[in-house]
C-alpha positions, 0 to 999 in steps of 0.5 A: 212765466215758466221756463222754457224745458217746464213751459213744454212738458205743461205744453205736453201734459195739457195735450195729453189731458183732452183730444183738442186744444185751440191755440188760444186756450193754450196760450191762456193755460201757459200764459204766453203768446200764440206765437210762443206756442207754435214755437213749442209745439214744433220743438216738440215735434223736434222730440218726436212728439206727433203734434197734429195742427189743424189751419183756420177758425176752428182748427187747433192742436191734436197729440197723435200717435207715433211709430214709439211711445213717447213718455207720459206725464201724469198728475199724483193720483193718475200715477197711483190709479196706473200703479194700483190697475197694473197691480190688479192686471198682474192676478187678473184673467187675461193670460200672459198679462201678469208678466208684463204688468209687473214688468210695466209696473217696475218701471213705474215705481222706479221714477215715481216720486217717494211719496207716491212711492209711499202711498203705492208701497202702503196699498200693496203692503195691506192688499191680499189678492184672492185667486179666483177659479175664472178662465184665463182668456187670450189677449190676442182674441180680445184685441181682435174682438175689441177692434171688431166691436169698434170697425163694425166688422162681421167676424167669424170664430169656433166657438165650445159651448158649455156641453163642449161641442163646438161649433162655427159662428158668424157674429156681429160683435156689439160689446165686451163685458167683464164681470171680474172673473169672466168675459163675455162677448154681446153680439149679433148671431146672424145664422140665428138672427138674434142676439147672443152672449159667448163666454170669450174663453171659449171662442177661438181663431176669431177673424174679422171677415167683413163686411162692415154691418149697421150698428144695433142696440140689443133690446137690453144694455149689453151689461144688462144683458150679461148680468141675466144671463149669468144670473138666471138664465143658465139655472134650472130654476129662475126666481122672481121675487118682491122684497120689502126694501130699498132697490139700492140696499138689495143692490149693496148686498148682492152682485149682477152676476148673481142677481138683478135688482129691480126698483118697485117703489123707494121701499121694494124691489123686485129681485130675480136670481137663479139656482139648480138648487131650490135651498140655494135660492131659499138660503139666498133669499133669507139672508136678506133678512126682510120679508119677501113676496115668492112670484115664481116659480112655484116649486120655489113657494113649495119648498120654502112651506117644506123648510118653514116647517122643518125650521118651526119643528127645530125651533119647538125641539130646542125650546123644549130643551132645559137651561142647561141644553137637555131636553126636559125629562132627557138626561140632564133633567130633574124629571124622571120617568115616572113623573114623565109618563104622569104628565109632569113633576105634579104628576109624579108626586101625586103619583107617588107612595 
């Protein structure tokens, strides 16, 4: 049987792990009594630690929040996972982050064990982080979106659209989504009765105004919905195209902010991307290396018939080329201009005194 001090913080870590224990499911994980473990849930109130009970059949044990933080107990690959994220979070895209993760993560490392210390020092010491161009956004009007999204609660904010004139709006917020360099807001447009997605760094003064609205699922996941949004809709041109290979291999080698990928069969997909440029979509498409099937949009199949042979007149130039690189009867060549204008060496030696 564990001792007393050992006996609590399992007690303290299990109440961490999941929402609800039952008082007996407790007593079994710690192998004592159900007396034993009121007992220890009330010297954990003692600490300051707001353990919850709920009475009868069903009722059990819930760790609630308190007026401080208390600390956490956390297994070897938990500690590591917070370590690695508040590493992420110190070159991430929400402004004023960066201090307080490292912050946070010095604490941290200062009483992790030596071999977690290890395994964190080993990641950090071979991880180079690459600076991203995104737009730092505010973690204020993240908090108060968040708490919009999750109350249900109407919200009204100003709002610079990618022309930068500015607008007021009164949305109902669905979801956040992050993208890695960016974040998107997915919500309700009431003055515009549909749904639409607001880049966050460009939101300011949100304020949940009320009332509570009914919750509505967007025709698309809110991902999803980000993903077409960045990937084809603010282009000029919007490709739709049938590539001959798996949707997960397509998947692999691309990313939802540059392109969606849509199974067909197990081996096609359908993949939509977009562009200002139709060489950018061109090059995009090509360096998959597999055939593909142009739908739309027309200007899309033109230029590709342009560049196709543009590259078939390239490729007959460089075959025309000597062994050395120099084109046959150039600089270089062993044909001169007689036998050239002859029609070749046979030429030029019939033709010759």
């Amino acid at each position: 049987m564990l001792q007393t001090s050992a006996r609590l913080l399992r007690l303290l870590s299990l109440l961490q792990s999941r929402p609800d224990w039952t008082g007996p499911a407790l007593a079994e994980r710690l192998g004592i009594t159900a007396r034993t473990v009121r007992r220890d849930v009330d010297r954990l109130r003692e600490l300051g630690y707001p353990v919850h009970a709920t009475p009868g059949a069903a009722g059990g044990y819930r760790l609630g929040a308190g007026t401080a933080l208390p600390p956490l107990l956390l297994d070897d690959d938990e500690a590591v996972a917070v370590a690695v994220g508040l590493r992420t979070a110190a070159h991430g895209t929400v402004a004023g982050m960066a201090e307080s993760s490292v912050r946070a993560l010095a604490k941290l490392e200062q009483v992790l064990p030596s071999r977690l210390r290890r395994r964190v020092a080993a990641l950090h010491g071979a991880t180079v982080p690459l600076h991203g161009e995104g737009p730092a956004v505010d973690p204020e009007v993240l908090t108060v979106l968040a708490g919009a999204c999750r109350d249900r609660m109407r919200t009204r904010f100003g709002y610079r659209d990618h022309g930068g004139a500015g607008s007021a709006r009164v949305a109902e917020p669905h979801r956040l989504v992050c993208t890695g360099r960016r974040w998107y807001l997915v919500a309700w447009d009431t003055d515009r009765a549909d749904w639409r997605t607001f880049r966050v760094d460009r939101i300011t003064g949100p304020l949940p105004t009320g009332p509570r609205f009914e919750a509505r699922e967007p025709p698309e996941g809110a991902a999803e919905r980000v993903s077409r949004g960045v990937s084809t809709d603010v282009y000029r041109y919007r490709a739709r195209v049938t590539l001959q290979a798996p949707a997960e291999v397509v998947a692999a080698r691309t990313s939802p902010t540059s392109a969606r990928v849509e199974p067909v069969d197990g081996n096609s997909c359908v993949l939509r991307a977009g562009s200002d440029s139709l060489d950018g979509l061109a090059v995009h498409l090509t360096m998959f290396g597999v055939d593909f099937e142009v739908h739309e949009p027309p200007e899309l199949a033109a230029h590709l018939r342009t560049l196709a042979a543009r590259l078939e007149r390239a490729a007959d130039a460089g075959a025309d080329r000597g062994p050395g690189g120099a084109q046959d009867g150039g600089p270089g060549s062993d044909v001169g201009p007689a036998a050239r204008q002859a029609g070749g060496p046979a030429g030029g030696a019939a033709g010759g005194g």
